[in-house]
C-alpha positions as CSV (number, residue, x, y, z in Angstrom):
1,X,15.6,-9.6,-29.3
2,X,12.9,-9.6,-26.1
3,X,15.2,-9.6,-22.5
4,X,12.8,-11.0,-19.8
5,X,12.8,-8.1,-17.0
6,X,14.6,-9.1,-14.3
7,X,12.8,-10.8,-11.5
8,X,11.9,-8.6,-7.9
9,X,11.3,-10.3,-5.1
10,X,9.8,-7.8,-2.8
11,X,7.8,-5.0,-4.7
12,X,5.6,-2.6,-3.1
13,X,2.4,-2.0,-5.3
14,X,0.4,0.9,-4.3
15,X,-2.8,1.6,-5.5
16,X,-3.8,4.9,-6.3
17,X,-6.9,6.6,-8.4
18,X,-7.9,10.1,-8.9
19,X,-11.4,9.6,-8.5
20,X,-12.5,9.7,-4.8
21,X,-15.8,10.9,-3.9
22,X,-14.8,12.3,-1.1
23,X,-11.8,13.9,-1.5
24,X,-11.0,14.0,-5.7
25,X,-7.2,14.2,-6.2
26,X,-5.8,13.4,-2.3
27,X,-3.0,11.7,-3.5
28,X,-1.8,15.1,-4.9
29,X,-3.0,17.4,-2.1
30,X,0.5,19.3,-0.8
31,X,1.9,20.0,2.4
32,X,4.9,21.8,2.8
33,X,5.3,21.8,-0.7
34,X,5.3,18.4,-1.4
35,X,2.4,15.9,-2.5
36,X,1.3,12.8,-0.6
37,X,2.0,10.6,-2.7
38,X,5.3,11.8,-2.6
39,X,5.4,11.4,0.9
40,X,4.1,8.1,0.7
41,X,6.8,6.8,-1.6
42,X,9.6,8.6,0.3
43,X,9.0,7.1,3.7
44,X,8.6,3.6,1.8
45,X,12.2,4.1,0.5
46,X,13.3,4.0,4.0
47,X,13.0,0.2,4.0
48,X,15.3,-2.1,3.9
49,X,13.8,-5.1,2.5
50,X,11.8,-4.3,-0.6
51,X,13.3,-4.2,-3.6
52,X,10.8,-1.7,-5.7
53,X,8.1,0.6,-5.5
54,X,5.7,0.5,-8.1
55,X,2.5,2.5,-8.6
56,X,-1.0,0.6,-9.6
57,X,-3.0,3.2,-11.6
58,X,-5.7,3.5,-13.6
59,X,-6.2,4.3,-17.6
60,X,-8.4,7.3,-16.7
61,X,-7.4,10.6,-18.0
62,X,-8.1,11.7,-14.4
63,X,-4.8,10.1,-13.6
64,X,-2.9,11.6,-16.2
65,X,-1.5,14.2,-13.9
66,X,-0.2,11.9,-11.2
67,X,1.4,9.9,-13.6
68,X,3.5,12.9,-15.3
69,X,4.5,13.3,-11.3
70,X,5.7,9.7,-10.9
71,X,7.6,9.9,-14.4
72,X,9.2,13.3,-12.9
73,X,10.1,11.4,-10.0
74,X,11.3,8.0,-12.1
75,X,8.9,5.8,-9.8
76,X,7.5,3.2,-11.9
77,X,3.9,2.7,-12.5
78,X,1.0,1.0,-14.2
79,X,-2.0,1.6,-15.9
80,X,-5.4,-0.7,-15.9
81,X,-8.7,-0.8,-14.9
82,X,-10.3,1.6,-12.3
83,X,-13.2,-0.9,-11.0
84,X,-11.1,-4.4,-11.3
85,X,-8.3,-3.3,-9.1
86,X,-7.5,-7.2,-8.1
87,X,-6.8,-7.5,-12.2
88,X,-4.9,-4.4,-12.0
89,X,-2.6,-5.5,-9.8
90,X,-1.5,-8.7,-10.8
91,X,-0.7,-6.8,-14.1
92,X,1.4,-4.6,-12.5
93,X,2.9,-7.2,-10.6
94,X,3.8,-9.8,-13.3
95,X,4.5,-7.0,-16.2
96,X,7.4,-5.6,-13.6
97,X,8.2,-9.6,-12.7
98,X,7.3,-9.3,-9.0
99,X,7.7,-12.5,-7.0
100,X,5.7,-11.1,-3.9
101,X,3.7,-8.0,-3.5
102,X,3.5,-5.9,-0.2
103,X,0.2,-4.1,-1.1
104,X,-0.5,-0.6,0.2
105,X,-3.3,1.5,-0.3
106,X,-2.1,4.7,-1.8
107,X,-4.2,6.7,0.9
108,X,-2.0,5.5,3.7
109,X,1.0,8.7,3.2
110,X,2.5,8.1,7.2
111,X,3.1,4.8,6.2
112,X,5.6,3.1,8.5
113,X,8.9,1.2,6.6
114,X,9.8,-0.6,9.8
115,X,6.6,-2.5,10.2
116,X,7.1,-3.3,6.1
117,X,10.2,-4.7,7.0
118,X,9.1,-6.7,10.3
119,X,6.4,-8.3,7.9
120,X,8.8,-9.3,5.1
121,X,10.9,-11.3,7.5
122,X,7.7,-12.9,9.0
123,X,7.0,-13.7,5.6
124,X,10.0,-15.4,5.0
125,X,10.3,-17.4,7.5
126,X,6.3,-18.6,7.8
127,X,6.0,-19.4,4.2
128,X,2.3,-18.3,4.1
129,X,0.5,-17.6,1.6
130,X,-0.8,-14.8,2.5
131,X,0.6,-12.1,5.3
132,X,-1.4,-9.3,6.9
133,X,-1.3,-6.9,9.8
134,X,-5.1,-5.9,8.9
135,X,-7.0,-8.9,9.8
136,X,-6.5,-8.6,13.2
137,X,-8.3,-5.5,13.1
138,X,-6.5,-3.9,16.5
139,X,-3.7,-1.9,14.2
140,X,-4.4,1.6,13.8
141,X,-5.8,1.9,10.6
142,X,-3.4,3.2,7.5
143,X,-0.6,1.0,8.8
144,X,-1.6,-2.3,7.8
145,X,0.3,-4.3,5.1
146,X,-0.7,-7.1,3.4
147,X,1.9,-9.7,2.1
148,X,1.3,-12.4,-0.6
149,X,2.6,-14.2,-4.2
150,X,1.7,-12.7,-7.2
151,X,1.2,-16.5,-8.2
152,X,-1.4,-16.5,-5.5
153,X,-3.2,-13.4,-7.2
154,X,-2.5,-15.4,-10.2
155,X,-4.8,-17.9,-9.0
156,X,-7.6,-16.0,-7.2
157,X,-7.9,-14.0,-10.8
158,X,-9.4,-17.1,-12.2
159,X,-11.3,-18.9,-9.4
160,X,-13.2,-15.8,-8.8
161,X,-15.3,-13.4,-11.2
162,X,-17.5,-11.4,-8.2
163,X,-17.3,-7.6,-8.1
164,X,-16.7,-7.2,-4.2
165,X,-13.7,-9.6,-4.8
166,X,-12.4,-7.9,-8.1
167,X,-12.9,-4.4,-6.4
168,X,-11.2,-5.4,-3.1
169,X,-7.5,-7.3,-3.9
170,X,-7.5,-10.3,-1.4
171,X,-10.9,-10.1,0.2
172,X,-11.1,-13.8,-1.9
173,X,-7.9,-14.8,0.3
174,X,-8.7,-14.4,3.5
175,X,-12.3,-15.1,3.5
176,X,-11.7,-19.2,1.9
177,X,-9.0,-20.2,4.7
178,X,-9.0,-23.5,3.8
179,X,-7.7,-22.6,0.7
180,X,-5.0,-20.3,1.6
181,X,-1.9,-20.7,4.4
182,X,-3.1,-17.3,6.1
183,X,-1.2,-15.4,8.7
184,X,-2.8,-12.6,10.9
185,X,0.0,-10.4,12.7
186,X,-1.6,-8.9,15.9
187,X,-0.8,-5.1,16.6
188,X,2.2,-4.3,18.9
189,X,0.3,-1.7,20.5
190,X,-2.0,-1.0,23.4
191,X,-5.8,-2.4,22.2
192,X,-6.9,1.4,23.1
193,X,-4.7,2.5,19.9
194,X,-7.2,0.3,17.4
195,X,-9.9,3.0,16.2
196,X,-6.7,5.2,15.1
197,X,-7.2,6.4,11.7
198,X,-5.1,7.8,9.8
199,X,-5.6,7.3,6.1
200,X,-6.8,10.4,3.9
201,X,-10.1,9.9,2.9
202,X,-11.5,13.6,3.7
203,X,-10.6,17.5,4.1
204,X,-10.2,16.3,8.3
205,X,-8.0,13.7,7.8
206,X,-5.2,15.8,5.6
207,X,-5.4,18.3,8.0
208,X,-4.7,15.9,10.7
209,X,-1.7,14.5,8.3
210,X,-0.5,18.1,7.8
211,X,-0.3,18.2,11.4
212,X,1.4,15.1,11.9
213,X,3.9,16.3,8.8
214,X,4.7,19.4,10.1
215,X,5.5,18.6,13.6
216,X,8.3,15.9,12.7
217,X,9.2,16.0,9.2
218,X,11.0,19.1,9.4
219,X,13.7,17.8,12.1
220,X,13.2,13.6,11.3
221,X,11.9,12.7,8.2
222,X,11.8,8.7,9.4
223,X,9.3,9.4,12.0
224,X,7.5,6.4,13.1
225,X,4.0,5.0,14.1
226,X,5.7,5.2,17.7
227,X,6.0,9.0,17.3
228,X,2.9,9.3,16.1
229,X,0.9,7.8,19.1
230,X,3.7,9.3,21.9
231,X,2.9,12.7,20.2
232,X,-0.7,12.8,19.1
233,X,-2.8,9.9,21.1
């Protein structure tokens, strides 16, 4: 007998590959012994509201080694295509039964669980269709969250067949408006805070993370976007 998986309503879906140009295997790159991505997951644990965390990978052998690490770890995960990460997604969201994903790149490691949770209640009580911190385009960049149904992805999967939009998850959302209940959440933070970045994308950027690791995690392990700025900007 088939049991239907129980039904999350708040899953975090982060999308991770191995094969950046740039910077080939980031999410694995160590400091202080343990990986990004481990990083990444552990600060998203700190949350509150969400009710999983779920990995969105690809069927490339390249990603064979980060998915023996999440099965070390038990953190769930998918594998689909590399190029159509929108389809990706919304398989990963409806094979774990997700109501709504909160979609995170996986190269954003200082990710901050209070601004997760913030945007979940916003969510609630707005009813959008589609949430995001991004559009405003004043947050500092690796802190933005985007909020949505997977039955919304449901739909843009079949109104859409363009590459840009298959490659890039909700481009399709907030660029038709008129189709979509959309909600832009402006930054908290002084405009002068905008050009921040602090994804990983090259060699300067994890050694800017490293920094940022090892001067808090040691003695707070829930340091915050706050912190961040007081400290480094």
């Amino acid at each position: 007998m088939l049991f239907k998986k129980k039904k999350i309503e708040f899953a975090v879906i982060i999308e991770v590959r191995s094969t950046s140009s740039r910077l080939p295997k980031k999410h694995l790159k160590k400091i202080l012994n343990k990986t990004v991505i481990e990083y990444m997951i552990e600060r998203l644990k700190y949350s509150k509201l969400l009710d999983d965390i779920i990995v969105s990978t690809t069927i490339n052998k390249t990603d064979d080694e980060l998915v023996e690490l999440l099965k070390k770890n038990n953190i769930k995960y998918f594998r689909g295509s590399e190029d159509d990460v929108l389809l990706r997604v919304l398989e990963t969201a409806k094979f774990f039964n997700v109501e709504n994903i909160v979609e995170i790149p996986g190269d954003c490691p200082l990710i901050d669980s209070y601004y997760i949770d913030l945007y979940i209640k916003e969510f609630k009580e707005k009813g959008v269709d589609y949430l995001s911190s991004g559009l405003s385009k004043n947050f500092p960049n690796g802190f933005e969250v985007q909020i949505f149904p997977t039955k919304v992805l449901s739909n843009v999967e079949k109104k859409t067949n363009c590459k840009i939009d298959r490659e890039h998850v909700t481009l399709f959302i907030y660029n038709n408006p008129d189709l979509f209940k959309i909600c832009s959440i402006p930054s908290p933070f002084n405009l002068k805070y905008k050009n921040i970045k602090l994804t990983l994308d090259t060699e300067e950027d994890l050694k800017l993370i490293t920094k940022i690791i090892k001067e808090f995690y040691p003695m707070n392990k829930k340091f915050g976007l706050t912190e961040i700025i007081n400290k480094f900007f």
